[in-house]
C-alpha positions in Angstrom: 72.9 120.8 93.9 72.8 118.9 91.2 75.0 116.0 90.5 75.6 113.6 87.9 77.5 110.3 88.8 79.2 109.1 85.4 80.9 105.7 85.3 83.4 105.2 82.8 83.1 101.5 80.7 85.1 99.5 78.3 83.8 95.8 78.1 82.9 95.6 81.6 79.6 94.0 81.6 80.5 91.7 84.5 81.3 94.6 86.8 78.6 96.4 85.6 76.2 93.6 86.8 77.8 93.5 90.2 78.4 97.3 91.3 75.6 99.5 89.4 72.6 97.7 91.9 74.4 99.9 94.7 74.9 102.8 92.6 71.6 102.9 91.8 70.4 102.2 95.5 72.0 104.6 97.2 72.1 107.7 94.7 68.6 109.1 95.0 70.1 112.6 95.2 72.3 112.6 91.7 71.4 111.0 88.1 73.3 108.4 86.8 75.4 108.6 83.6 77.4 105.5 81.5 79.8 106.7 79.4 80.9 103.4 76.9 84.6 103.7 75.2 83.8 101.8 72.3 83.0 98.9 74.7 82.4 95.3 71.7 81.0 93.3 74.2 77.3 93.4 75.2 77.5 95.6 78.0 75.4 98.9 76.6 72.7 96.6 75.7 73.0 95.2 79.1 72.2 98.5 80.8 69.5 99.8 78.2 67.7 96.9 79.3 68.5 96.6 83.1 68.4 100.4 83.8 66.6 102.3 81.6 66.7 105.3 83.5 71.0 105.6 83.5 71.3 107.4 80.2 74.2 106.2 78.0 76.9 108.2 76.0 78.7 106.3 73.7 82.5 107.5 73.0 83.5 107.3 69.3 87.3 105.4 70.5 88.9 104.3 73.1 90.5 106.8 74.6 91.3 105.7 78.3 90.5 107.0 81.3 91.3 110.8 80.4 89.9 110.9 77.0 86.9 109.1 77.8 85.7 111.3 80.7 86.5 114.4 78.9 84.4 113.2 75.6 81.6 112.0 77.8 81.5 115.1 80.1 80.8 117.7 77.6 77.3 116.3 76.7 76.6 116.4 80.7 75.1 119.1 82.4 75.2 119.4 86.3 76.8 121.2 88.6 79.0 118.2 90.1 80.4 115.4 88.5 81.3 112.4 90.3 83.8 110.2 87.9 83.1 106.6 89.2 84.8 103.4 88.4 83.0 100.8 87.1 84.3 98.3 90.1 83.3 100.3 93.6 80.3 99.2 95.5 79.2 102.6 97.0 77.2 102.9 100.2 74.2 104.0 102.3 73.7 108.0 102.1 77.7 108.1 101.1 76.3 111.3 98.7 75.3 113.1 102.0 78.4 114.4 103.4 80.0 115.0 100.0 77.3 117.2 99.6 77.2 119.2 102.5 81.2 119.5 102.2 80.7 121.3 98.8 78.1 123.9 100.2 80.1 124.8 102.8 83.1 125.7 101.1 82.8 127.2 97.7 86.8 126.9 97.5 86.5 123.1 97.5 86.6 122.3 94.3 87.3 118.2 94.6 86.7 115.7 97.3 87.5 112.3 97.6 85.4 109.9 100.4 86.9 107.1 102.5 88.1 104.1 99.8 88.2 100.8 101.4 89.2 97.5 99.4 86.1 95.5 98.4 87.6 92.4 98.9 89.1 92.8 102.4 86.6 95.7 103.6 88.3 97.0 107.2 91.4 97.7 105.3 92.0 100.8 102.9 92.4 100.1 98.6 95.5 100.8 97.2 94.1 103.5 94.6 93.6 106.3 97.3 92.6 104.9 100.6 92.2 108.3 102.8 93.0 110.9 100.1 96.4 111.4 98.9 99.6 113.2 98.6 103.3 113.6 96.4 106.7 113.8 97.5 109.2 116.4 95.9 110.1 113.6 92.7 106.5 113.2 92.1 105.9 109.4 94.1 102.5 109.6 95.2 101.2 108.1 98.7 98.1 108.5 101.0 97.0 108.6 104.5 96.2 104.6 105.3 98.8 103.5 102.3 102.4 104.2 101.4 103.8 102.1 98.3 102.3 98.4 99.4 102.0 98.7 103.1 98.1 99.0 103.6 96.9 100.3 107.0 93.3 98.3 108.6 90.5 100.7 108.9 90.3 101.6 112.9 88.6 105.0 112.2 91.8 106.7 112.3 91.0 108.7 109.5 87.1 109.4 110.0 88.3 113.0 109.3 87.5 116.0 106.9 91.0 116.7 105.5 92.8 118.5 103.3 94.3 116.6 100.8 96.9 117.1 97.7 94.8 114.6 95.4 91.5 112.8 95.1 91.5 109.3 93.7 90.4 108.4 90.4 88.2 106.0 91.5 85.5 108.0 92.8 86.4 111.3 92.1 83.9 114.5 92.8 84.4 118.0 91.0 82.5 120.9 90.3 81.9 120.9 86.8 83.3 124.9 86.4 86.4 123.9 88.1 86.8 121.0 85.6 86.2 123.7 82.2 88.4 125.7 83.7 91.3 123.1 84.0 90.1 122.2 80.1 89.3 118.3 81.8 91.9 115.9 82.3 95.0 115.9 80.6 94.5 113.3 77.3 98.3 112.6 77.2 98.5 110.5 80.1 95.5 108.2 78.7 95.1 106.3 81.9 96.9 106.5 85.6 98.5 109.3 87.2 95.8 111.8 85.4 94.0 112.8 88.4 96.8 113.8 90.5 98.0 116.1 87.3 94.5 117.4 87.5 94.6 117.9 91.2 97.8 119.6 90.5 96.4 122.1 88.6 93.4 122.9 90.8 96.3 123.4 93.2 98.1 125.8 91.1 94.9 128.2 90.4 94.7 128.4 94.4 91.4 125.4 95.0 90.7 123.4 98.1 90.7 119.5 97.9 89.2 117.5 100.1 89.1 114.2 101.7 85.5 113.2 103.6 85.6 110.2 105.7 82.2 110.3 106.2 81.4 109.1 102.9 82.7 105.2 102.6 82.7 102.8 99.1 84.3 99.9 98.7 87.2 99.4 95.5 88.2 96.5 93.2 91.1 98.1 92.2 92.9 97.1 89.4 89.8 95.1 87.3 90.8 97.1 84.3 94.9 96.6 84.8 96.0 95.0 87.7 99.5 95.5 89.2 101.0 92.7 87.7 100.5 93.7 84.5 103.6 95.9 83.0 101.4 98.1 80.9 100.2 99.8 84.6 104.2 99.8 85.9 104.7 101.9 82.6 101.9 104.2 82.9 102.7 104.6 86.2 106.3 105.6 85.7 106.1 107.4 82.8 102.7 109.8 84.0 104.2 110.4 87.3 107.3 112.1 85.3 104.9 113.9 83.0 102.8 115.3 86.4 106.3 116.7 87.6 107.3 118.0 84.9 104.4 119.4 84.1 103.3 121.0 87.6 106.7 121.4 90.0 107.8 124.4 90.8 111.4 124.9 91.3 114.4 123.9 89.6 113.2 121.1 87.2 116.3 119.6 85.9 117.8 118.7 89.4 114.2 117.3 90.1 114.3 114.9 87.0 118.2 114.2 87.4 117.3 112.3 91.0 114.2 111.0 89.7 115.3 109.5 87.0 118.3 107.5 89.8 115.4 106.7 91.7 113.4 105.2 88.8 116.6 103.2 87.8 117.1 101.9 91.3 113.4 100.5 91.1 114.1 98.7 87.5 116.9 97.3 89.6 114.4 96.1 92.6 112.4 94.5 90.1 115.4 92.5 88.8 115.8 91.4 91.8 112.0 90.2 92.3 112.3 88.4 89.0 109.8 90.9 87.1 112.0 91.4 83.8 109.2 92.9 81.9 108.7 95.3 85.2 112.1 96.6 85.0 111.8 96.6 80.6 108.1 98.6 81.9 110.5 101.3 83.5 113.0 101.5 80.9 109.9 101.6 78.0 108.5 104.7 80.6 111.5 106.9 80.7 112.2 106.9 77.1 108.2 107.6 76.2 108.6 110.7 78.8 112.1 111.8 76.5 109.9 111.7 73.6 107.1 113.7 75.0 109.1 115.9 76.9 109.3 119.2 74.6 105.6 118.5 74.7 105.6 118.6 78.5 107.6 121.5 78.6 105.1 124.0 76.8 102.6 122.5 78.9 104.8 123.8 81.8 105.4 127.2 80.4 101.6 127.7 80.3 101.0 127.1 83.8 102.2 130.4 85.8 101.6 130.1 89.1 103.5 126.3 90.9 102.5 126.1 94.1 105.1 124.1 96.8 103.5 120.8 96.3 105.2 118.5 98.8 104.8 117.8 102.1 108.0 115.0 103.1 111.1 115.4 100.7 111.0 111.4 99.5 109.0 109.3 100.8 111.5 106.7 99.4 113.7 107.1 101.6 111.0 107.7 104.7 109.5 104.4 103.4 112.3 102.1 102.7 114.9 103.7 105.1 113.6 105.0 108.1 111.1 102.2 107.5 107.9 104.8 108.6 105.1 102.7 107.0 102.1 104.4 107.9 100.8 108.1 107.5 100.9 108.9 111.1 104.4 108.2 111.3 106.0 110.8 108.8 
């Protein structure tokens, strides 16, 4: 099986110098790809001299994290491909499982392995911790994290499972599958684009799949971090593009609550004296009005909308019933 690990850069020279060593250590069994977004600093030449052997693509813009993969990916040839953040450490014969998951199931057409946080390493990261899932209004969560609360590592979730969506930051699918979704959706630019693509595996009737027998270690947020507004915004406004997009259902009724709920968060982050956080919701919903006749042809192309929910709103599981863990919903 051939597989072809491609990490995404933009100006990331410093990461590049901390993570690739264990990339390159521990991924006999796949070659190793560096897609560039334009990147001005000196971080190609760093790697055509450090790692000769990592061939390099060089984007013409950049595009984000959707754009970039999807220029890069059509001048690789394999029969996975692993999109890989530039910040995760990955680990001793963490390819092996992943591997042996995608021979035994030709259905499974993406897999996600155990993400732990790099800087506290028995605890789960933020971005997709044990694999992940969406409520009815789109909010995503995970096994091992629901909005902030983070569970420790005890094994719990040492576990092949089936899983709604695969995390961005290290992010395995079979390159047919990918064609055949026409890549990652370029609107979004960055956040939220995975689960919209995980969505649409979904819809066309694929398997995804968590392995916690694979294990690497996440930054998380060394491109945009949470405290920046830019990622509340993305996060806000893709979320609402995903749903509207992908549910199946009555759409307006959907959006109607959302949209409350959205408003009752720009309220929350009032409260926490984050101004630009609540302006960063505001800017989201009226970006998703402007795209919306967009989104709405996307969703007249996509026939078949799977039920895509497993708990009604995990808002109010979360904040109400207070059930802060996976095991309790």
């Amino acid at each position: 099986m051939n597989i072809a690990i491609v990490i995404l850069n933009w100006n990331g020279k410093k990461l590049l110098e901390q993570f690739l060593p264990s990339v390159i250590k521990y991924s006999k069994e796949a070659r190793i790809y560096l897609a560039d977004n334009a990147s001005t600093d000196n971080s190609v030449s760093y790697v055509k001299a450090t790692y000769p052997s990592i061939k390099i693509i060089q984007n013409k813009e950049n595009g984000g994290y959707a754009k970039g993969y999807n220029d890069a990916l059509q001048h690789i040839e394999a029969d996975i491909f692993c999109l890989l953040n530039s910040d995760v450490e990955v680990t001793k014969n963490w390819l092996v499982p992943i591997i042996e998951v995608f021979k035994k199931n030709q259905n499974t057409a993406i897999i996600q392995p155990k993400l732990l946080d790099f800087k506290k390493k028995d605890y789960f990261e933020y971005a997709g911790a044990a694999g992940g899932f969406i409520d009815k209004f789109g909010y995503p969560y995970c096994r091992g994290r629901i909005f902030n609360t983070i569970e420790k590592d005890t094994g719990q979730y040492n576990d092949i499972f089936e899983i709604f969506w695969a995390s961005g930051a290290c992010l395995f699918i079979r390159s047919e599958v990918f064609k055949a979704l026409n890549g990652l959706d370029e609107l979004y630019f960055a956040h939220i684009e995975e689960i919209d693509l995980c969505w649409r595996a979904k819809n066309l009737g694929y398997s995804i799949k968590y392995v916690g027998y694979s294990e690497v270690y996440h930054v998380g947020g060394a491109t945009l971090n949470a405290l920046n507004p830019k990622k509340t915004f993305l996060n806000f406004r893709n979320s609402l593009f995903a749903l509207t997009k992908n549910a199946n259902g009555v759409l307006f009724s959907l959006i109607c609550i959302r949209l409350v709920l959205d408003g009752i968060a720009g309220v929350k982050f009032l409260l926490e004296f984050k101004p630009k956080h609540t302006l960063a919701v505001i800017k989201a919903h009226f970006s998703f009005y402007f795209y919306l006749n967009r989104l709405l042809k996307k969703r007249k192309a996509i026939k078949n909308k799977i039920k895509y929910y497993q708990r009604t709103s995990i808002v109010f599981d979360y904040f109400v019933n207070k059930k802060t863990n996976y095991k309790s919903l």
